[in-house]
C-alpha positions in Angstrom: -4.3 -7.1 11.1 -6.9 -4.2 12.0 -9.2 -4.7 15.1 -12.1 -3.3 15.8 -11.3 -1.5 19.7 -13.4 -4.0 21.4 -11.8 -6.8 19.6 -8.5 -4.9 20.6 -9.3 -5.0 24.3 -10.4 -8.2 24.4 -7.0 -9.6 22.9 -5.1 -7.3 25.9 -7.4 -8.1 28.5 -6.5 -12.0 27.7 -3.3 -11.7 26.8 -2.5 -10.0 30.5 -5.1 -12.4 32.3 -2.7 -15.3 31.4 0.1 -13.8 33.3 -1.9 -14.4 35.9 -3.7 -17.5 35.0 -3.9 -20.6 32.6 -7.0 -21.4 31.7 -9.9 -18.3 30.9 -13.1 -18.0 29.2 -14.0 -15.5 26.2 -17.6 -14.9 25.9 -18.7 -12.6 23.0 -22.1 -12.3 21.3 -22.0 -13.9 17.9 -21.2 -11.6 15.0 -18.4 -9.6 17.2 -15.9 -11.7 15.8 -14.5 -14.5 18.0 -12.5 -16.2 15.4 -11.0 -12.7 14.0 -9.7 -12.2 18.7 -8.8 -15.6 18.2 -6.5 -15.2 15.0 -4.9 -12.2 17.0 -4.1 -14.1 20.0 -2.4 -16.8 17.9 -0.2 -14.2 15.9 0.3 -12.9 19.4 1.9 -16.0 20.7 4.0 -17.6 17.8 6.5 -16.8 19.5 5.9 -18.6 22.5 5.3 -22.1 20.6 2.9 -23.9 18.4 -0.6 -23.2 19.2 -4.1 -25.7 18.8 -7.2 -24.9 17.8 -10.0 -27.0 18.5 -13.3 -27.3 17.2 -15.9 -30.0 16.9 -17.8 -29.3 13.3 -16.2 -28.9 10.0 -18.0 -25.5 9.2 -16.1 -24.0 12.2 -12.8 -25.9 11.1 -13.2 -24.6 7.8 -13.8 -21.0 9.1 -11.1 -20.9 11.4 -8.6 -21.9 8.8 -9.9 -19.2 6.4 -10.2 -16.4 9.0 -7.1 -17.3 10.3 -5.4 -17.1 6.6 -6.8 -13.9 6.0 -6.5 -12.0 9.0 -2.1 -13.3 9.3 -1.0 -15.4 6.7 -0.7 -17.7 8.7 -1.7 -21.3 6.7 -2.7 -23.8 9.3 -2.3 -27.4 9.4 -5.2 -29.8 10.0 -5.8 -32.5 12.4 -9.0 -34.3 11.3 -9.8 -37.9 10.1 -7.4 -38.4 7.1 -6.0 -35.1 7.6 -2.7 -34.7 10.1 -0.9 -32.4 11.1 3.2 -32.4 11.5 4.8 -31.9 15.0 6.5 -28.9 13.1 3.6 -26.7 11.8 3.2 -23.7 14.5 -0.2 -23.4 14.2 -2.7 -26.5 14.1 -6.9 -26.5 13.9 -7.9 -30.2 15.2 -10.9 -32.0 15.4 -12.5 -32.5 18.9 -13.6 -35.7 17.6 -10.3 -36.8 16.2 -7.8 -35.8 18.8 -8.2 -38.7 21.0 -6.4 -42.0 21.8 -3.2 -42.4 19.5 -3.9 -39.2 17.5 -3.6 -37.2 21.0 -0.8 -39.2 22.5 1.3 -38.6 19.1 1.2 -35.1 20.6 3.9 -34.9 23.3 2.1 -33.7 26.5 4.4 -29.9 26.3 4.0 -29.2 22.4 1.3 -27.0 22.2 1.9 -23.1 24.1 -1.3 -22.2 23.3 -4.9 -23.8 23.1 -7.8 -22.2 21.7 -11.3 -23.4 21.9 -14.6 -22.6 19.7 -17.8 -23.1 21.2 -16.4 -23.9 24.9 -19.9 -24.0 26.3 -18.9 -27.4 25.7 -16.0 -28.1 26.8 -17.0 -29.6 30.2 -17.3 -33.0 27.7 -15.0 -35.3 28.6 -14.0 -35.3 24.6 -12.3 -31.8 25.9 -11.3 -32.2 29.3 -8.8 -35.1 27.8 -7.5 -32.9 25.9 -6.4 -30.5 28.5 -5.5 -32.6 30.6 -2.9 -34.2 28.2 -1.9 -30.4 27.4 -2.0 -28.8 30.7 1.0 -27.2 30.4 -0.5 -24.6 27.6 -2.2 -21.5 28.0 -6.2 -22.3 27.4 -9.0 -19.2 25.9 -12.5 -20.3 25.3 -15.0 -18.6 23.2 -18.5 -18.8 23.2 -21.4 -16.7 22.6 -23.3 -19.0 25.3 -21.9 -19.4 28.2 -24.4 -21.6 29.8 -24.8 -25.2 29.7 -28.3 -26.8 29.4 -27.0 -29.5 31.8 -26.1 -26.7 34.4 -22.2 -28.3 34.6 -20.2 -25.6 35.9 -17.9 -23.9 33.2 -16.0 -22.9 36.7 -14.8 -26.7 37.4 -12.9 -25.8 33.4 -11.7 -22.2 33.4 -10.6 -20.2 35.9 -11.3 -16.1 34.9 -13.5 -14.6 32.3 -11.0 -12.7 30.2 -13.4 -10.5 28.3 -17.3 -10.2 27.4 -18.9 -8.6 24.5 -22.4 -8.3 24.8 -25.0 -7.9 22.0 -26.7 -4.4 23.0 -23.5 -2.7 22.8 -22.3 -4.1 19.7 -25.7 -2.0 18.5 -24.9 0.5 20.2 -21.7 0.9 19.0 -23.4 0.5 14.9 -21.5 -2.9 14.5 -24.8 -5.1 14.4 -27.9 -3.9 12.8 -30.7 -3.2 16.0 -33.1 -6.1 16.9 -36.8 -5.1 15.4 -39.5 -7.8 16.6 -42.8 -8.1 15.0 -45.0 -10.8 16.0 -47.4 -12.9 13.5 -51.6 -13.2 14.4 -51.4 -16.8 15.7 -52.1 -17.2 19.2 -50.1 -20.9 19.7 -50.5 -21.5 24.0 -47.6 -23.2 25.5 -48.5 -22.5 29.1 -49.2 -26.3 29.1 -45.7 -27.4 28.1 -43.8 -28.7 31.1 -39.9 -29.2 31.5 -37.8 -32.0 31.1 -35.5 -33.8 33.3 -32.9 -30.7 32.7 -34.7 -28.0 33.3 -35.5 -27.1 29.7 -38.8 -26.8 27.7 -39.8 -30.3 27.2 -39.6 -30.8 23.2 -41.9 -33.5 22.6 -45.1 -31.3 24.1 -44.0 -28.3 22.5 -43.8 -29.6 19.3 -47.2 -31.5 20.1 -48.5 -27.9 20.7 -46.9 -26.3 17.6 -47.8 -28.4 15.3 -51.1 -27.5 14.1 -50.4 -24.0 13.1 -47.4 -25.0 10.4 -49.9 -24.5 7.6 -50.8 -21.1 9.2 -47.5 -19.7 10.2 -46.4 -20.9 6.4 -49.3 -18.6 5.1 -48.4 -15.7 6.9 -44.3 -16.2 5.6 -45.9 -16.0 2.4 -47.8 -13.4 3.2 -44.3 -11.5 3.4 -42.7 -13.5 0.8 -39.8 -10.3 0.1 -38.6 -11.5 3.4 -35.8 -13.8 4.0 -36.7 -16.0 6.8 -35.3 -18.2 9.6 -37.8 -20.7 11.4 -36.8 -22.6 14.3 -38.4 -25.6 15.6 -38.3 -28.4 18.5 -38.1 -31.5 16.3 -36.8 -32.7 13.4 -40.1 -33.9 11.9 -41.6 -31.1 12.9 -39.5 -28.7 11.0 -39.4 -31.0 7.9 -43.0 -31.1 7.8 -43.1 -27.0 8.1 -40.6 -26.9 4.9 -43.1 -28.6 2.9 -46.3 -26.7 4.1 -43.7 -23.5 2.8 -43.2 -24.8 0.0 -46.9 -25.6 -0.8 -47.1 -21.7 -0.3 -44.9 -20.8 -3.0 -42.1 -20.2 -1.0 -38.4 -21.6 -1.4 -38.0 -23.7 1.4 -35.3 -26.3 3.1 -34.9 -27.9 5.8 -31.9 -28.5 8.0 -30.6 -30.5 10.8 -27.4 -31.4 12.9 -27.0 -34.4 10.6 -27.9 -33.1 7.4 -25.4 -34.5 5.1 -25.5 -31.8 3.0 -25.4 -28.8 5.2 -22.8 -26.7 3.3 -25.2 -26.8 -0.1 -28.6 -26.1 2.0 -26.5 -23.0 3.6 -24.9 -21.7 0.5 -28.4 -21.7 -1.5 -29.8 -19.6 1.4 -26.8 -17.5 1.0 -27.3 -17.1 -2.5 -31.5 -16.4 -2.0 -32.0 -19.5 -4.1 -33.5 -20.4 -0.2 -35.5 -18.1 0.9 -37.3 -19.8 4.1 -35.0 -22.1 5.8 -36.5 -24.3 8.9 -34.0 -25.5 11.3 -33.9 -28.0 14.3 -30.8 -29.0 16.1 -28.5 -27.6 14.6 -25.5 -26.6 16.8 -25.0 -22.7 16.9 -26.7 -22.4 13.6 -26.1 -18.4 13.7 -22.4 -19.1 13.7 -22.8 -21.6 10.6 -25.4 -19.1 8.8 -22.8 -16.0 9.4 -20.5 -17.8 7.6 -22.9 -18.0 4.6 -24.0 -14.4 4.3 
């Protein structure tokens, strides 16, 4: 397996944290690779017992058992809905959703050496803390390219060190991501107005209030630049469906997609393919992650 040098530090600097503690955090910008540190770590510590890899979405299930394939061999077992895993396979990816209840108690509580978790910005969920709790034996790594959680629990009360961080400006500097360029459209949309809600956060009703008269002009000036592939991120659901379709009245190829679209894999692989060319989102958990994925 060939790592880039940050990726090899990172796998070091964790793998000599846990001699010291059991439970750290991984924080790495998206596109540096978690999955491909995480796939290391695992090949790292066969040795040392079977290891679990949890997750809460399919797309991330799927990517870990690909990435993991790829970058050791190693075939993982799944854990998820109809899918189980057997006591004997040394590495299993398991559904946050599904390991609960019987499905975690089939687990004895010293099985896994090892437990890796995607996304562990939320992990404070009790979904996760059982989880740990029923394996608190094993040694714990988090990854996430956010750290912070919008309802300000403390990742602190979960993990005990930061093992490593990657940040965005020097994976630019170092030529591994492409530089940020910013160019902004002629529509003056004033959100000084919008208040916060109970959590601190911009309140998504009024700013989707706010936003949504200028759709039909921020569609215009996308297809204005038509040769461009383009990502549009919106407050509400509605909202962004309703943008789609003023794109689309524009000419341009435009979906939709939301945290409960049931086809999410389709809309992503046509806007991998370009058969998408505008693609609106709204809740949609990590969505750079998922869209990665699809490039």
């Amino acid at each position: 397996m060939r790592l880039r040098p940050y990726q090899e530090q990172a796998v070091n600097q964790t793998l000599k944290a846990w001699a010291k503690y059991d439970r750290l955090l991984g924080v790495a910008a998206t596109g540096s690779g978690k999955t491909v540190i995480a796939s290391a770590l695992i090949w790292s510590r066969l040795q040392e017992g079977p290891t679990l890899f949890l997750a809460h979405r399919d797309e991330l299930l799927d990517q870990a058992t690909d990435k993991l394939r790829r970058a050791t061999g190693i075939v993982a077992a799944r854990e998820q809905a109809g899918k189980h895993a057997d006591l004997l396979d040394c590495v299993v990816i398991g559904s946050v959703q599904t390991l609960r209840e019987t499905r975690l108690e089939r687990w004895p509580e010293a099985h896994f050496k090892t437990v890796i978790i995607d996304e562990a910005h939320r992990s404070a969920a009790l979904t996760y803390r059982r989880i740990l709790e029923h394996f608190s034996d094993a040694k714990v790594l988090g990854v996430t390219a956010t750290p912070d959680r919008s309802d300000q629990r403390s990742l602190g009360e979960i993990f005990e060190e930061i093992a490593f961080e990657i940040g965005l400006p020097e994976l630019i500097e170092q030529g591994y991501l492409d530089p940020i360029r910013v160019e902004t459209l002629p529509l003056k949309i004033d959100l000084d107005g919008v208040g916060l809600d109970s959590r601190g956060d911009i309140d998504v009703t009024q700013a989707g209030g706010v936003i949504a008269p200028y759709l039909d002009a921020l569609a215009a000036e996308l297809a204005r630049r038509r040769e461009r592939k383009t990502l549009v991120f919106l407050p509400l659901v509605e909202l962004s469906k309703r943008f789609a379709e003023a794109a689309r009245g524009h000419g341009l190829a435009a979906e939709h997609i939301d945290g409960n679209s049931p086809n999410r894999r389709e809309i992503l692989a046509r806007f991998s393919r370009d058969s998408t060319r505008v693609l609106s989102l709204c809740a949609l958990r990590n969505p750079n992650a998922q869209l990665h994925e699809h490039r």
